[in-house]
N, C-alpha and C positions, 0 to 999 in steps of 0.2 A: 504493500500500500504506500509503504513511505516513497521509492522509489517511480513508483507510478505519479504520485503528486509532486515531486524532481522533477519528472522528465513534463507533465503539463506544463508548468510553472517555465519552465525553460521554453519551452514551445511560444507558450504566448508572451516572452520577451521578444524571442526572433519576431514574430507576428505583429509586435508593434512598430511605432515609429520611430526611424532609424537617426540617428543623430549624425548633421554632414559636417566629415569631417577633409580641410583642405589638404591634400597630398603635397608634402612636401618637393618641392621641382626637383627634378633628376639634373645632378652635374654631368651624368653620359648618359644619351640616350640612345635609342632604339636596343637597348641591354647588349653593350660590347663587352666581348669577353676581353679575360686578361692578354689572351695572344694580340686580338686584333687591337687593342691600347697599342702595345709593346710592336706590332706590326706596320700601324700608322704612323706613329710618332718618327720612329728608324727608319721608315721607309722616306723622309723628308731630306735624310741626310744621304741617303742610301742611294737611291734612285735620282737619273740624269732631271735637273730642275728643269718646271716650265719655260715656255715660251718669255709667258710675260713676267719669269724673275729675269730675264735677261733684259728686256725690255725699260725696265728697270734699273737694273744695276747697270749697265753699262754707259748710259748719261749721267746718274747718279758721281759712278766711279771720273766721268770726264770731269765734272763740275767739280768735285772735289780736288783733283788733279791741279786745276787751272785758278778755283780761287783763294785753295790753301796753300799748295804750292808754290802756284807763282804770284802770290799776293804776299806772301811771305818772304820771299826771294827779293820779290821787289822791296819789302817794306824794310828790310835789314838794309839792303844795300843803297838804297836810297835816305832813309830814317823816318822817324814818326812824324815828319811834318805831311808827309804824301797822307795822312788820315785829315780829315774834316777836323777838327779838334782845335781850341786857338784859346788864346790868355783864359777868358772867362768859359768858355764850355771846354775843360780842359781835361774830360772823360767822354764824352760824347757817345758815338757808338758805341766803340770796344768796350767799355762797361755796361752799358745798357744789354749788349748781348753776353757777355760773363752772366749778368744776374738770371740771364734768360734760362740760359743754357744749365744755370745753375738748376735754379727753379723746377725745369723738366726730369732736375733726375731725383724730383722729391717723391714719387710716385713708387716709383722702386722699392727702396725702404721703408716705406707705410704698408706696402703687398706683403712684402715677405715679412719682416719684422714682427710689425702690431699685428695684423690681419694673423699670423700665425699661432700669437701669445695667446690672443684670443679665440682660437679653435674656430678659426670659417675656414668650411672647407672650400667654399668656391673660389679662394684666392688660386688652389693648384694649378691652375690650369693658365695662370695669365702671369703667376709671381716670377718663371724664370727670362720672360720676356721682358718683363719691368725691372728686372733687375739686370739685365744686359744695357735696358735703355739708359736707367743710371750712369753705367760707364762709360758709355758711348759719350752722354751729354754733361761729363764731368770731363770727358778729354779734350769736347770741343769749347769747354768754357776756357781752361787751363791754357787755350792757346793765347787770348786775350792779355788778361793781367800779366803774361811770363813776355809778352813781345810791347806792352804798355809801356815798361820801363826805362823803351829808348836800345838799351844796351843789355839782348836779352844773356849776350854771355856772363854778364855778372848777377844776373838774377839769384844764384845760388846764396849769393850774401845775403837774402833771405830769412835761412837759414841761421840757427845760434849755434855756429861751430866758430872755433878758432880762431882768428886769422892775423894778418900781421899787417894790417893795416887799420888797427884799432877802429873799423867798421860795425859799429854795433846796433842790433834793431831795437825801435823804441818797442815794447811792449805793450805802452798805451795807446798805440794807433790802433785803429779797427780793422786796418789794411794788413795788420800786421796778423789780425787775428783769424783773418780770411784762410790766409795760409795754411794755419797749425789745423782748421777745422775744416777745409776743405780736402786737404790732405787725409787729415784721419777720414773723414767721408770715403774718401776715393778707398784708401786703402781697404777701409771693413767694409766696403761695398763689393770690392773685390772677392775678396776670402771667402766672404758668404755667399756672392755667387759661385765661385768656382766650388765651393763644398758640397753645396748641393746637386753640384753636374756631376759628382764623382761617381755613386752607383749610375747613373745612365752613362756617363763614358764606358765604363768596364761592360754595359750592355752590348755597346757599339762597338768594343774593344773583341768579344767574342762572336758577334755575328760576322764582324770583318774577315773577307778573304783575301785581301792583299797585304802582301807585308810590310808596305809602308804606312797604311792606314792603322795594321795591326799593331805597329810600332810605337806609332805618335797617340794612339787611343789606351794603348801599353802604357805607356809614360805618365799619360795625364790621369791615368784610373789610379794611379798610388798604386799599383796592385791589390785592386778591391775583389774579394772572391764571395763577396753577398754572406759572410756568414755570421752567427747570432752577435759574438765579439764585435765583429764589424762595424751591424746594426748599432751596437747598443753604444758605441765609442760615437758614431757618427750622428744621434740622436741627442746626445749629450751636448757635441759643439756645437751640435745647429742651434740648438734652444739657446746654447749661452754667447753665440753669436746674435742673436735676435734680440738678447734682453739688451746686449750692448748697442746695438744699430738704432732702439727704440728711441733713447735721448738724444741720437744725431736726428731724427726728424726733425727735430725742436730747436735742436742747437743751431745748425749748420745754417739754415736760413735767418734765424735769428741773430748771427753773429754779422751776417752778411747785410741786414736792416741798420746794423750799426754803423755802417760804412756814414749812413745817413742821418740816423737817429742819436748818438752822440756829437754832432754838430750843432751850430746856433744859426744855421741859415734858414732862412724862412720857408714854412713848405715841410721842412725836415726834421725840424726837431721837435719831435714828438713823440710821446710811450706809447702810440698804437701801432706803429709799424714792427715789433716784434710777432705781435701775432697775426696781423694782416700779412705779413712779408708770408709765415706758414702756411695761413691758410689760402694764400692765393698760390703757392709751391703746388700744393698738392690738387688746388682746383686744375694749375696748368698740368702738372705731372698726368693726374687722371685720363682729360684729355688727348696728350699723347699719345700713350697706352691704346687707348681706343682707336685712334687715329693709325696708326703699324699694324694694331693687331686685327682689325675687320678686314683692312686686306689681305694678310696674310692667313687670316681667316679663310677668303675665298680663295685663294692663289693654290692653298693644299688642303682645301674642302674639308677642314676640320671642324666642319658643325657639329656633331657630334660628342666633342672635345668642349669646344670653346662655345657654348650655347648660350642662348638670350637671355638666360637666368644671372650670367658673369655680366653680360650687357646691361643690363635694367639695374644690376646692384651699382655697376660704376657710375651708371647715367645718374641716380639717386646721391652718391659721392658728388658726384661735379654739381648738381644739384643743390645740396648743403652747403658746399666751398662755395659756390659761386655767391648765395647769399650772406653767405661771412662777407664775405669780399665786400659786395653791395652795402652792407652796412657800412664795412669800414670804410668805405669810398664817400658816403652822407656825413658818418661821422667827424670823419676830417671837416667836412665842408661847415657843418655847426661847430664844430669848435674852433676854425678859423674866424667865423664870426660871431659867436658867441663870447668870445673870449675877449673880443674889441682889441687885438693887438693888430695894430696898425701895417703893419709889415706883412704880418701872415694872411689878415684878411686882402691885401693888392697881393699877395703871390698867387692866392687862388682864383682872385678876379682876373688875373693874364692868362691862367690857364682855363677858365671857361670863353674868355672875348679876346685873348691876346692872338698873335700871330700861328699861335700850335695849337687851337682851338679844335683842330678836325681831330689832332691825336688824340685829346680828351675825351671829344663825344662820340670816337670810335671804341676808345678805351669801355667806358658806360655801356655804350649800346651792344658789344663782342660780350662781354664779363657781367654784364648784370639783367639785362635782355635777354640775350639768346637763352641762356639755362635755364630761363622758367618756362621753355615748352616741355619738360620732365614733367611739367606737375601730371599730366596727362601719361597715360601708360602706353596708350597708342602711339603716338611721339618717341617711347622709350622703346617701342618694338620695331619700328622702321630706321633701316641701317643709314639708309638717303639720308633721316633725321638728324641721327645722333650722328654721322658723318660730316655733316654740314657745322651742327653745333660746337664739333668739339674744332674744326676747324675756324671757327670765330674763336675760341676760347685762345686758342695757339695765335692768332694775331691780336685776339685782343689780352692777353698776357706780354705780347714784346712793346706794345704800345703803352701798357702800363708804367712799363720801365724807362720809355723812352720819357714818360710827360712826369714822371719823379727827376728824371737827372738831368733831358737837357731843359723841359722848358723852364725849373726853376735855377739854374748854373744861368743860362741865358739873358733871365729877369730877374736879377738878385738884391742889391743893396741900391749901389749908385745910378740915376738912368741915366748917365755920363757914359758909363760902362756897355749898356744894355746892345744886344746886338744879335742878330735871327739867326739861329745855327742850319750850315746846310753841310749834309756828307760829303765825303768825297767821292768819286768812284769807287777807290779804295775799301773803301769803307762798305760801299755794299757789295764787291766784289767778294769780297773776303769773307762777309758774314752766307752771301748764297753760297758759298765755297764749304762753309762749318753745315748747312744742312745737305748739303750734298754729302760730306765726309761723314754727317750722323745717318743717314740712309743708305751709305755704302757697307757702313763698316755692320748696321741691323741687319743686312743681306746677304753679308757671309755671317755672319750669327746661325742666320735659320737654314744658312746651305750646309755649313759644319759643326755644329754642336745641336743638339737636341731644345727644338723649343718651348717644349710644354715638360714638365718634371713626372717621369714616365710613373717612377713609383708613389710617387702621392696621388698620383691621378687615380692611381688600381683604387688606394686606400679609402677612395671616396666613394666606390662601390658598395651596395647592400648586399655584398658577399664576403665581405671583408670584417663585416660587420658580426663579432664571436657569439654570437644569438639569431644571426640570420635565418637556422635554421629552426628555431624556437617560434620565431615570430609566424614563420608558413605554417608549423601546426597546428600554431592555439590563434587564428583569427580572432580577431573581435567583430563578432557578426551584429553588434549593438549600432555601431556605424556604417556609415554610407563615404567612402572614401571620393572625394572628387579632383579631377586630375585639374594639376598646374600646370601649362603651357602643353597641354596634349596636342593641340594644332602644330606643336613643332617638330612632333616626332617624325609621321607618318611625312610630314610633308618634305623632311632636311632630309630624312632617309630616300629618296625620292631623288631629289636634289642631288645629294651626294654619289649615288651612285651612278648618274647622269653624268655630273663634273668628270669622275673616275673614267667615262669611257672615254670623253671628248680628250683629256690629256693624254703625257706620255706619263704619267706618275705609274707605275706599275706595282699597284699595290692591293692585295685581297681585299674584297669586299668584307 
């Protein structure tokens, strides 16, 4: 009897109304197994590239060539006067694109780092390309300040070594402090990407049948043989790589606000540029990210992989950043006026009606406009959107920079002085020369090292998961489970295996 009135009783739960519950979105879909992870991702490095990475890299590679190269060439042998730069705009471009450049590679360290401490798993699939971007965009800032000096062969006095010319750096400059934290940047940005390439090298290391590939993929795997020691040694420095990379998000932009923020020129000294300088790092970093990886996205039809669910979190990111930013761009403007200080209120009245008035309200309408069509989800599923968006964000972040340094260097104290800044050639030769070198050098990134982190990727799997097999037995038949982005599955898988026939990518469905 008892068990008769059990199993009723249980009956007429199934039989009522079921509670809906939202399905958490799949970071792989259409249910890839581990081979075909480990088959796609390898096969990118593996297999002869597209058409259109050649397409690509090879104007990429000319422009680089012509405006790093011989812009640099020129600029040594000629001197810094060949840059647009004069008495009072006496940073002009070359800094303006240092902070840029900087800026971009703040997205990096926030992916891998925080996103990590904090267990989201959606960052695997996009942190080892943010973190190559890093590098890239710390090498092309670096070229700036180290040839600004005039006489880059002494640059190294920099540096607190030695020397015998009682040449000593002040410590109190902010220029000075660019260095030490730019540096450590580069450095742990380095370490911790290359750490985390080490099991997928040794992947690549034993799929390889050539010997020279098997050699140099030899080399760089440390000789890594996947085993539990391994694991557990390389689990250990990632985490303590990560806790330390965290306070460089904060610092390194922060340090670099003070270029401006420990000054007494009007416009600039101010306490809100520590955190505005951050949170506009990581608005422009975001966008980048987005910007490389949707088409590399389609270039090796990694939907799959990289799906709209990474899409819609970053678009929500830039999203947030962007509104920091917006405030802090009002903010300035009431407390220049608010404040009745005379000086700071005309720095800001030049830069709404002065002669750099367009940078401004490109500045505003890129950075504080474009990122509220997120609010909308549809907006955040269409790639045309978020392609568009994040390239406003990417010029309207170098415009930011430009209407901080030059228009207020240009309108500063005396209008005795005052005078319209214009580049040189030079000047934007040079700088389309640093995006061309950062789009050359992200395209042998994804022709020779692995771009997605193969084994984090598996880890995001609900097979991976030590109860997976728990959860298929005992359903909860109380709920109604309803799918998140189910339109994406049927339809990318579709997609995907259409991309797969039109290319030469030769790789298992």
């Amino acid at each position: 009897m008892a068990e008769a009135t059990v199993s009723k009783e249980t009956s007429a739960k199934r039989e009522g109304p079921k509670l809906p519950v939202l399905e958490r979105e799949k970071l792989i879909l259409n249910k890839r197994s581990y081979n075909w992870i480990t088959e796609r991702i390898c096969g990118v490095v593996e297999n002869p590239q597209p058409l259109l990475w050649w397409m690509l890299f090879i104007p990429c590679a000319l422009i680089a060539a012509i405006g790093v190269g011989g812009g640099l060439f020129h600029l040594v042998s000629t001197g810094v006067g060949v840059w647009g730069n004069t008495n009072r705009s006496m940073w002009g471009w070359p800094i303006v694109n240092f902070v840029f450049w900087i800026g971009i590679g703040h997205a990096g360290t926030l992916i891998s780092a925080i996103l990590f401490l904090t267990r989201q798993n959606w960052r695997t699939s996009i942190n080892r390309a943010a973190e190559a971007m890093t590098i890239f965009a710390v090498c092309c800032a670096g070229i700036f300040p180290a040839f600004h000096v005039g006489r880059v062969w002494m640059a190294w006095y920099l540096a607190p070594v030695p020397n015998p010319n009682a040449i000593w750096q002040n410590f109190k400059s902010p220029l000075l402090w660019d260095v030490f934290a730019v540096s450590t940047y580069f450095t742990i940005s380095l370490i911790f990407w290359y750490l985390g390439m080490v099991p997928d090298l040794a992947t690549i290391r034993d799929r390889a049948t050539g010997k020279v590939r098997k050699l140099l993929y030899g080399i760089f795997s440390l000789g890594w043989r996947g085993s539990n020691r391994h694991w557990s040694h390389y689990e250990m420095a990632y985490l303590l790589l990560a806790a330390l990379s965290t306070p460089l998000v904060l610092s390194v932009h922060s340090v670099v606000s003070f270029d401006f923020a420990t000054s007494v020129v009007p416009g600039w000294h101010t306490t809100i540029f520590p955190p505005y300088f951050v949170a506009g790092a990581i608005f422009g970093g975001f966008a980048m990210v987005l910007t490389i990886m949707i088409p590399a996205r389609y270039i090796y039809s990694l939907n799959d992989l990289i799906t709209m669910k990474h899409v819609d979190n970053m678009a929500k990111i830039i999203l947030l950043t962007g509104s920091i930013v917006g405030y802090a761009y009002l903010m300035e403007l009431f407390m220049a006026f608010y404040g009745a200080a005379k000086y700071e209120m005309e720095a800001f009245k030049l830069r709404i009606a002065g002669p750099h008035n367009i940078a401004y309200f490109t500045m505003m309408a890129c950075n504080v406009i474009s990122p509220q069509v997120f609010w909308w989800k549809k907006c955040r599923e269409n790639l045309w959107v978020v392609m568009a968006v994040c390239m406003c964000v990417n010029v309207g972040m170098w415009f930011e920079r430009y209407v901080i340094i030059v228009t207020t260097l240009s309108r500063m104290w005396l209008p005795g002085d005052w005078k319209t800044y214009n580049p040189s050639g030079q000047d934007i030769m040079l700088f389309v020369g640093t995006i061309g070198m950062f789009l050359t050098l992200f395209l042998l990134f994804l022709r020779f090292l692995p771009c997605i982190n193969i084994a984090e990727v598996k880890w995001t799997k609900e097979e991976s998961d030590p109860h997976f097999e728990d959860k298929e037995e005992h359903i909860d038949e109380g709920t109604e489970v309803i799918p998140a982005y189910q339109h994406e599955i049927e339809k990318g898988k579709q997609q995907s295996d259409e991309h797969y026939g039109k290319t030469s990518l030769r790789l298992p469905g």
